[in-house]
OpenMM code with the backbone's topology and positions (N, CA, C; nanometers):
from openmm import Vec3, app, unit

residues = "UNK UNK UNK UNK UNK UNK UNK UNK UNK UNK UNK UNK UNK UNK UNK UNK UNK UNK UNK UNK UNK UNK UNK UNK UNK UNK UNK UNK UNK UNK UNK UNK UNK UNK UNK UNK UNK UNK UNK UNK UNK UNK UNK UNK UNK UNK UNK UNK UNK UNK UNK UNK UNK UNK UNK UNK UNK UNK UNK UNK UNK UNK UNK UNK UNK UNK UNK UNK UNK UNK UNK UNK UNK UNK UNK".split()
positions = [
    Vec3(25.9615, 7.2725, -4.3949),
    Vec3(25.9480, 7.3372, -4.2661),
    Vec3(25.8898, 7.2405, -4.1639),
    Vec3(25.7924, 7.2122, -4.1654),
    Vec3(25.7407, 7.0381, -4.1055),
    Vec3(25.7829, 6.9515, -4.0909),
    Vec3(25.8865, 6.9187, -4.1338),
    Vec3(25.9831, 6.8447, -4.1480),
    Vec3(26.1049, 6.8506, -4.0389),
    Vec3(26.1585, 6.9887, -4.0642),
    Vec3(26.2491, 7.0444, -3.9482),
    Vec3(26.2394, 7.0660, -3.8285),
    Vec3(26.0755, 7.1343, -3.8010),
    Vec3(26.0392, 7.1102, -3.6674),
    Vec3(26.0368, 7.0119, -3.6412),
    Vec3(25.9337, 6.8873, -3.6901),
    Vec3(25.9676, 6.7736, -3.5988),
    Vec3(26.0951, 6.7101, -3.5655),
    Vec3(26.1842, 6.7762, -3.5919),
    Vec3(26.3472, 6.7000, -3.5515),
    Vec3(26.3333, 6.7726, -3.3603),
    Vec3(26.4611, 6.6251, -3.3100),
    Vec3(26.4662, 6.6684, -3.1689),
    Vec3(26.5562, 6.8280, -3.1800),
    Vec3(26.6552, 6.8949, -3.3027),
    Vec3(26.7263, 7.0116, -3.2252),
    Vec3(26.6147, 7.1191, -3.2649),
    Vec3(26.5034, 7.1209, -3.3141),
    Vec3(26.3990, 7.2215, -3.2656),
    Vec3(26.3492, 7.2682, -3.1912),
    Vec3(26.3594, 7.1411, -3.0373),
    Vec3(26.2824, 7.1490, -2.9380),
    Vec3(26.3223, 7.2240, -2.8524),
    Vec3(26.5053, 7.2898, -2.8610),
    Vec3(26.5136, 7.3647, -2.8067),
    Vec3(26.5382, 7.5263, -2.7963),
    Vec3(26.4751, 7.5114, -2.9574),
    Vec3(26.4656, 7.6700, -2.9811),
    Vec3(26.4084, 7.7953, -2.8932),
    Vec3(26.4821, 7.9528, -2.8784),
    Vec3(26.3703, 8.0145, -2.8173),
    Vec3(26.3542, 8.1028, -2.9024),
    Vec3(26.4184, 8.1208, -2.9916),
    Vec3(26.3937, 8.1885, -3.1411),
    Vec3(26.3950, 8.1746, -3.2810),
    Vec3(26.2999, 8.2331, -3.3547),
    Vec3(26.3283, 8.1474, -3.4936),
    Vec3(26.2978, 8.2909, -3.5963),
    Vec3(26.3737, 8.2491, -3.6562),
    Vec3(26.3915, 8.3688, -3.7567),
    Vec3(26.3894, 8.3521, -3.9221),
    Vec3(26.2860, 8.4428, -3.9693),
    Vec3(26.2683, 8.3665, -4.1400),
    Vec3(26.3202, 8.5431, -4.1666),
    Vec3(26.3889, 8.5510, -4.2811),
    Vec3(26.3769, 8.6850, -4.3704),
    Vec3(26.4709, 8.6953, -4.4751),
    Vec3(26.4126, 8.8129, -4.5582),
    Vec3(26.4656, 8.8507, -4.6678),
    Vec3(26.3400, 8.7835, -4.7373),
    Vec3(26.3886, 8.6683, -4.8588),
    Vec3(26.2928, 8.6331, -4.9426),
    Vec3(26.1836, 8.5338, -4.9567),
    Vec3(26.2217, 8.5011, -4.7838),
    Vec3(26.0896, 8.3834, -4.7592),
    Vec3(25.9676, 8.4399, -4.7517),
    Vec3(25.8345, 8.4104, -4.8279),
    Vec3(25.7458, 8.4211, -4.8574),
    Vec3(25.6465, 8.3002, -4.7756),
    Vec3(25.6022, 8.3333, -4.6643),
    Vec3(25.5661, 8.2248, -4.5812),
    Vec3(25.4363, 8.2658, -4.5635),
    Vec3(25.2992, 8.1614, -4.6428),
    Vec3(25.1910, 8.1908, -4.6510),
    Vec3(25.1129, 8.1426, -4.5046),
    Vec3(24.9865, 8.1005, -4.5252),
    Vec3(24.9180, 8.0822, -4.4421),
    Vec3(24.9525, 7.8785, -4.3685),
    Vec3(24.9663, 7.8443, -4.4526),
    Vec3(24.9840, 7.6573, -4.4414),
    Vec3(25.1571, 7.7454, -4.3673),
    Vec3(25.1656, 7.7677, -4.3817),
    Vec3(25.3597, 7.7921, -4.3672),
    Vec3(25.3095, 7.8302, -4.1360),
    Vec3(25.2488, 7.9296, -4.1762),
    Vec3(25.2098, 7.9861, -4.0442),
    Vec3(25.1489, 7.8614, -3.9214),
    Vec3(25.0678, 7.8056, -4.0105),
    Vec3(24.9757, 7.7197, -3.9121),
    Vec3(25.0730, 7.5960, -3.8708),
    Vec3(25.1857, 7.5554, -3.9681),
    Vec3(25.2740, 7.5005, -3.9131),
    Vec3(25.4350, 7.5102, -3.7814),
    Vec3(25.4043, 7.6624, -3.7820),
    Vec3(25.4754, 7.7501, -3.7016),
    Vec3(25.4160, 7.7418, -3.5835),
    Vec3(25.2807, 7.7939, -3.5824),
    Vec3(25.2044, 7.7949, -3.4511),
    Vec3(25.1450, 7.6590, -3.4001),
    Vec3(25.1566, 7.5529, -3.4682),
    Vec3(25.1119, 7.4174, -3.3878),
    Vec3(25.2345, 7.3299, -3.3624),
    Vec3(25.3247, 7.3763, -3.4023),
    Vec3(25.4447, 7.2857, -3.3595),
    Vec3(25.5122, 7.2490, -3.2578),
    Vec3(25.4892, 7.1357, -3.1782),
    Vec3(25.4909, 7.0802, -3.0928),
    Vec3(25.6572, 7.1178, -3.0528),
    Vec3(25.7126, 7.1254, -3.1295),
    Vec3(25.9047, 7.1475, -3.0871),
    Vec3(25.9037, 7.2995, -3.0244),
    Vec3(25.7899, 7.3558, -3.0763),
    Vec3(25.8051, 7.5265, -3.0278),
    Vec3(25.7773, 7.6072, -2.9133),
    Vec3(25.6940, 7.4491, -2.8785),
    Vec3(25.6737, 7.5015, -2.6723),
    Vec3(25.7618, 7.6046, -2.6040),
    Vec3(25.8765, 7.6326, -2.6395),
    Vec3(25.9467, 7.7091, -2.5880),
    Vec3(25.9804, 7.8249, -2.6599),
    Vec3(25.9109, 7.8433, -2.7704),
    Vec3(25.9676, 7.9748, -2.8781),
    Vec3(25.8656, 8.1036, -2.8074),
    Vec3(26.0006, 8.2093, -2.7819),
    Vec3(25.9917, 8.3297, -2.7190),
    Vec3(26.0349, 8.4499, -2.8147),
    Vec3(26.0908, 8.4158, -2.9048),
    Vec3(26.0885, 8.5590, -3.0259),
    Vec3(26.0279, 8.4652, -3.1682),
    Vec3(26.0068, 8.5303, -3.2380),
    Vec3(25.9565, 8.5025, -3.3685),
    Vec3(25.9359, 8.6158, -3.5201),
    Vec3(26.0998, 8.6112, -3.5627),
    Vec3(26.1330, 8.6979, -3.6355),
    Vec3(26.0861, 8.6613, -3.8231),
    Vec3(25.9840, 8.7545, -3.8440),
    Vec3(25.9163, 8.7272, -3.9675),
    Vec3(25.9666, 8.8652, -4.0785),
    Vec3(26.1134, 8.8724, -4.0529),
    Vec3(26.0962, 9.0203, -4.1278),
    Vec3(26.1111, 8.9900, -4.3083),
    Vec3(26.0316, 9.0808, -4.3858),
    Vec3(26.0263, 9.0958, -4.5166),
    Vec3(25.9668, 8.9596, -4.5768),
    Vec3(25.8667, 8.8597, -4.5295),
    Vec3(25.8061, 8.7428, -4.5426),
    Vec3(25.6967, 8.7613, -4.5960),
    Vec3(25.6769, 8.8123, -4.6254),
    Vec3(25.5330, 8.8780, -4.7093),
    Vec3(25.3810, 8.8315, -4.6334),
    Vec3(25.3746, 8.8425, -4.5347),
    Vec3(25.2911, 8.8038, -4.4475),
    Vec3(25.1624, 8.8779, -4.4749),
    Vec3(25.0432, 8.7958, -4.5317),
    Vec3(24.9127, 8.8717, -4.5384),
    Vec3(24.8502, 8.8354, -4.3923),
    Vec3(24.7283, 8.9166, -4.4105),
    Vec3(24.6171, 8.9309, -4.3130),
    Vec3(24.6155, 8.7927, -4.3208),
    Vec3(24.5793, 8.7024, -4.3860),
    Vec3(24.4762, 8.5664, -4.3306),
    Vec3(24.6030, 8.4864, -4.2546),
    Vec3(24.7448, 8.5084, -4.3056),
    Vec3(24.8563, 8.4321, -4.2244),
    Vec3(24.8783, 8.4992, -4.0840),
    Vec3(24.8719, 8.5820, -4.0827),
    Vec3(24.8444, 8.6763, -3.9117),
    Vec3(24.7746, 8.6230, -3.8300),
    Vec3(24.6579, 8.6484, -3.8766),
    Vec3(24.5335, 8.5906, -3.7890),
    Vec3(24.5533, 8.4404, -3.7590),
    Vec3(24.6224, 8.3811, -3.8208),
    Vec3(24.6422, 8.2316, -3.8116),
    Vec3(24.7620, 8.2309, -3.6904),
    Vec3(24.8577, 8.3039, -3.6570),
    Vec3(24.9481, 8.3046, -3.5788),
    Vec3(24.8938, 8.3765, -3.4440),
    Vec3(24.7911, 8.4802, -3.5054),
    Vec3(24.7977, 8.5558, -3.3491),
    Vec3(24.6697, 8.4560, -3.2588),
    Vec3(24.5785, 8.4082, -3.3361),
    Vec3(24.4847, 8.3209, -3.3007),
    Vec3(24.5581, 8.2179, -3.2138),
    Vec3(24.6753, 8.1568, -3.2815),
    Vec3(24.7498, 8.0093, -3.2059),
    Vec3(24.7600, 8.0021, -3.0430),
    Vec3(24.7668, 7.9159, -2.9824),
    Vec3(24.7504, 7.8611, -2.8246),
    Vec3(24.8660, 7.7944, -2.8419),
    Vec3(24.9262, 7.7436, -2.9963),
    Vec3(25.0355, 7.6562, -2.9440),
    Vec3(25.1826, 7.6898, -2.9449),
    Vec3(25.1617, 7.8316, -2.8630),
    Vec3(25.3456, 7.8989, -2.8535),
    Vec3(25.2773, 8.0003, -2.7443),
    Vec3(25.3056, 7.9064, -2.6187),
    Vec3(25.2808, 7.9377, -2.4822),
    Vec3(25.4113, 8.0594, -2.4421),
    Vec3(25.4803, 8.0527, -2.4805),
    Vec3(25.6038, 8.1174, -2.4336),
    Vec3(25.6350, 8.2609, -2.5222),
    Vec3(25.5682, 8.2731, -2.6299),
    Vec3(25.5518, 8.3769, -2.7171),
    Vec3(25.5529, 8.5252, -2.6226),
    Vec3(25.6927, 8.6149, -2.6961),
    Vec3(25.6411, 8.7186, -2.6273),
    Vec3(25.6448, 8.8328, -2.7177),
    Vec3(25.6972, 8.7867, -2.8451),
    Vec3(25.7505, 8.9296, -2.9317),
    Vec3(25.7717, 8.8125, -3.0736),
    Vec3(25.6787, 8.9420, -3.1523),
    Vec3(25.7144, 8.8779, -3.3300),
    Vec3(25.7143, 8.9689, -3.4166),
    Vec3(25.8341, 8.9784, -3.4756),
    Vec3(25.8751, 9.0874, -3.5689),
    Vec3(25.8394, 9.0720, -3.6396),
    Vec3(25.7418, 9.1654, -3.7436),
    Vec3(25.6626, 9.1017, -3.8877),
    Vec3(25.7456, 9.2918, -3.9585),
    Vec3(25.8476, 9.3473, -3.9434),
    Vec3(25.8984, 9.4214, -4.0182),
    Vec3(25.9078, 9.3916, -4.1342),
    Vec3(25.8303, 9.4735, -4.2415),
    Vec3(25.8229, 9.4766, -4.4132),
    Vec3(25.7181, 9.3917, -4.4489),
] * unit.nanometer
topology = app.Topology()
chain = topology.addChain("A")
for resn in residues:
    res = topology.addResidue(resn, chain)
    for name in ("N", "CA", "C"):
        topology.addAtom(name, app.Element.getBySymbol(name[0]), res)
């Protein structure tokens, strides 16, 4: 995942979408919300990702997704 963001066709994402059987913990999150390619991410679709409390708080805490307006954490 770290990997992919830092590529240049990340930078122009305005949505990103994980679901079904991705299981995206807390290290998974903090790499979501500091990623410099995501300056522009405006949806953020987390459905059925098994998202606990401590990976939440790690996303809703973040400063670094200025453009954030909506994140689906359905299931």
């Amino acid at each position: 995942l770290e990997t992919l963001l830092k590529t240049d066709a990340a930078s122009g994402l305005w949505w990103l979408a994980f679901q079904g059987t991705s299981r995206l913990g807390v290290r998974a999150l903090e790499v979501i919300a500091n990623a410099e390619s995501l300056r522009k991410l405006e949806v953020l679709t987390l459905r059925w990702c098994e998202i606990d409390n401590e990976a939440g708080q790690v996303l809703a805490a973040s400063k670094g997704l200025p453009k954030l307006r909506e994140v689906d954490l359905l299931g």
